[in-house]
N, C-alpha and C positions, 0 to 999 in steps of 0.2 A: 582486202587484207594484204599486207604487203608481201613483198618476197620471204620466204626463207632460207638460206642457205644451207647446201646438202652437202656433205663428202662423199664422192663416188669414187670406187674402188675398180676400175673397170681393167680387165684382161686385155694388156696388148702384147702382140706379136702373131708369128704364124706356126708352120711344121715342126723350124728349126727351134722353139723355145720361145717362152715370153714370162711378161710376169703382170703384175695387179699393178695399177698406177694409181696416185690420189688426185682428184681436184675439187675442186669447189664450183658448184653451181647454184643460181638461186633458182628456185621451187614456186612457184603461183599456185595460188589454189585451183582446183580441178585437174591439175596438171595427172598424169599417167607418167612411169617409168619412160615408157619411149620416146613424150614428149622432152624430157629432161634429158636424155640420151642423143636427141637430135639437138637439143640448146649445146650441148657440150659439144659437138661436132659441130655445128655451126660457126657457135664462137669463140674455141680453144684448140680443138684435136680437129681439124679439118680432113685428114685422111684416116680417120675412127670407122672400120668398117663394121657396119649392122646390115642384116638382112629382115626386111619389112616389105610391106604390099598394103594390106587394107586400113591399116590401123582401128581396126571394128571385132577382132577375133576371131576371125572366119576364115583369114588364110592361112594363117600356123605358121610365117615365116620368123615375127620376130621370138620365138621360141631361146632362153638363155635361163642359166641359171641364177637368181636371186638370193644372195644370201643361205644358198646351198640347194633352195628349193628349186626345181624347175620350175617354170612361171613362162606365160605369154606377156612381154614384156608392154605392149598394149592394153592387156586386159587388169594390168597391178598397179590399181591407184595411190599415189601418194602419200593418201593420209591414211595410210593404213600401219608407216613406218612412224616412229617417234619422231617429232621435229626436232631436226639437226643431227639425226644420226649418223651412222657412215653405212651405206648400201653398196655391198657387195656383189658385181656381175662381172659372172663369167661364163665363158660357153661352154654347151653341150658337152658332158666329159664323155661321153659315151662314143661321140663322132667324130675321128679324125679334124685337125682347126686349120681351116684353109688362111683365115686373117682374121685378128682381134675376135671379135663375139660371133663370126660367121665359120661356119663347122661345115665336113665333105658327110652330107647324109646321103650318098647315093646308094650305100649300103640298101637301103630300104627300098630304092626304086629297081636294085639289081633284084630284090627277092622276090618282087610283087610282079617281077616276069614270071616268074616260076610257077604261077597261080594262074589256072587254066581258067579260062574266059567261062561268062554266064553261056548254060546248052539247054535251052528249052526242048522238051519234048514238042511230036505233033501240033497241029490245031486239032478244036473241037472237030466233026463233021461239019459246022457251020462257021469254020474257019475263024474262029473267037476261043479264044485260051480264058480257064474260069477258076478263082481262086475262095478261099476264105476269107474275110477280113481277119480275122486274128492269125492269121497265116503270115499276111501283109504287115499285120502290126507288130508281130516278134521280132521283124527283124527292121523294123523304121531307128530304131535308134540309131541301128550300127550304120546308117546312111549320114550320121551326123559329124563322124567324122571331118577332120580338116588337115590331117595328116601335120600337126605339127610336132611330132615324134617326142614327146614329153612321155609317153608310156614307154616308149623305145630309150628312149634317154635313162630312165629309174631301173630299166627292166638288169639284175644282177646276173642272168645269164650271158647277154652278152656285155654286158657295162665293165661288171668283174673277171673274163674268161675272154679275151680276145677270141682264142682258139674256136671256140664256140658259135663263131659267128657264121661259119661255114654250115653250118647244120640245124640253125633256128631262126627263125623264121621274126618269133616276137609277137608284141601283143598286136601292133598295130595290124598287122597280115590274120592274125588269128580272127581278130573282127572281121576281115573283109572275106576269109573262110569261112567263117559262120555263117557269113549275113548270104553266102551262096549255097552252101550245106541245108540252109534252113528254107531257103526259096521252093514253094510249093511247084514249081515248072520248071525247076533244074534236074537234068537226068545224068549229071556228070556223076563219077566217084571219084572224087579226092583222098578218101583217108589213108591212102597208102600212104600220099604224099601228106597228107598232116602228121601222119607217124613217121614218116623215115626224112624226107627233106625236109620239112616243116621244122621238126623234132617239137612236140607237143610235151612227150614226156618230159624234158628238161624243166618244162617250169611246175613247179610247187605251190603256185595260187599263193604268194605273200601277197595279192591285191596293191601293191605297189604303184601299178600301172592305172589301176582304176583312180586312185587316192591326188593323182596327178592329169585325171583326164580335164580339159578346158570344158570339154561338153556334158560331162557327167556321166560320158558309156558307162553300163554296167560291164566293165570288159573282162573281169574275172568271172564274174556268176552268171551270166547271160551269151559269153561266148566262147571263152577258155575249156570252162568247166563243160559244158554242152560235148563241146569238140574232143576231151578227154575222154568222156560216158559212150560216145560213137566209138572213137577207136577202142575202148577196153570192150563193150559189146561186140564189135567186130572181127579182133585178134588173142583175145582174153578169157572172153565166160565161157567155160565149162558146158553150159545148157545152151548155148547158140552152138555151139562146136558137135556137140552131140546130139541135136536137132539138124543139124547139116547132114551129121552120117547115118542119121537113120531116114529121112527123107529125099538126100539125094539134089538137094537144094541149095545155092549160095546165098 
């Protein structure tokens, strides 16, 4: 089939300001957005900075917006747009833009200090630790992860509330809290810090995050919500509280 010709709309500039530019690029069949993205750097905009690694979906680098949508810019085939439309990409509004489509996400590598490492208790007597398979398998999704902050990017706690960002944590962290909260051989307690530095309470379950995951987390129903139901059992129910003071038990 031969080429067709795309208008891309692409974000340039850095900190101090930028704006959308138009060009024209032709399209092959099979082609992916990032393919076209690197034809247009290649042979027009030579200093078009994109950030990429696998081009397969598994690293989360070329993460940008698509016509408003967050999208892995690898994984959004062509023809999925009307031929000869005008595709619109810009980056992450949610992270700081260091140049053109490439964003400062360290926000999310500062928080994920904050998150105290896996603490296995003991071994067996026979020095072999022993689990459930369904144990193992509640929390295999949340291993799927690729951290290309698309749920972090939608998430309107910190996207719309800078302020905010000091005290939440996000979806992306909330999975990797689950996914050690739920670990049958972890003896740590977190939920102070999923309630107070996490801040859990701020998000409202819009499912937002989920609706944009590349991997398909369940990341509202399967690790948000989980993590909400601990802490309000913990610091909330009535009959846990009054089960503590008449036996004398944490």
């Amino acid at each position: 089939m031969p080429s067709i010709d795309f208008t891309m709309r692409v974000w340039r500039g850095d900190a101090t300001g930028g704006a959308h530019k138009e060009y024209r690029v032709p399209v092959d069949e099979g082609m992916v957005l990032l393919d076209v993205v690197h034809r247009l750097q290649a042979n027009q905009v030579h200093d078009l900075a994109v950030r990429w690694n696998c081009k397969a979906g598994k690293c989360g680098s070329c993460s940008a917006e698509v016509n408003g949508r967050p999208r892995l810019m690898c994984m959004t085939r062509m023809d999925v747009f009307q031929p000869g439309e005008t595709i619109t990409i810009s980056p992450m509004r949610t992270f700081p833009v260091i140049k053109d489509l490439v964003t400062d996400v360290s926000y999310n590598y500062e928080k994920a200090k904050q998150v105290p490492a896996f603490k296995p208790g003991p071994a067996d007597p026979d020095g072999k630790r022993r689990m459930f398979q369904e144990d193992i398998d509640r929390g295999q999704e949340f291993h799927k992860c690729i951290e290309c902050f698309l749920c972090q990017n939608v998430c309107h706690v910190i996207r719309d509330h800078e302020d905010n960002k000091g005290g939440f944590a996000g979806p992306r962290l909330f999975v990797q809290l689950a996914d050690l909260e739920m670990h049958p051989l972890d003896t740590d307690d977190r939920l102070e810090l999923i309630k107070d530095k996490a801040g859990i309470g701020f998000c409202n379950i819009t499912k937002c995050c989920t609706e944009v995951c590349p991997e398909h987390i369940h990341i509202t129903d399967n690790a948000i919500i989980p993590l909400k139901e601990r802490v309000v059992t913990e610091y909330y129910d009535p009959i846990t509280w009054a089960w503590r003071k008449l036996t004398g038990r944490k």
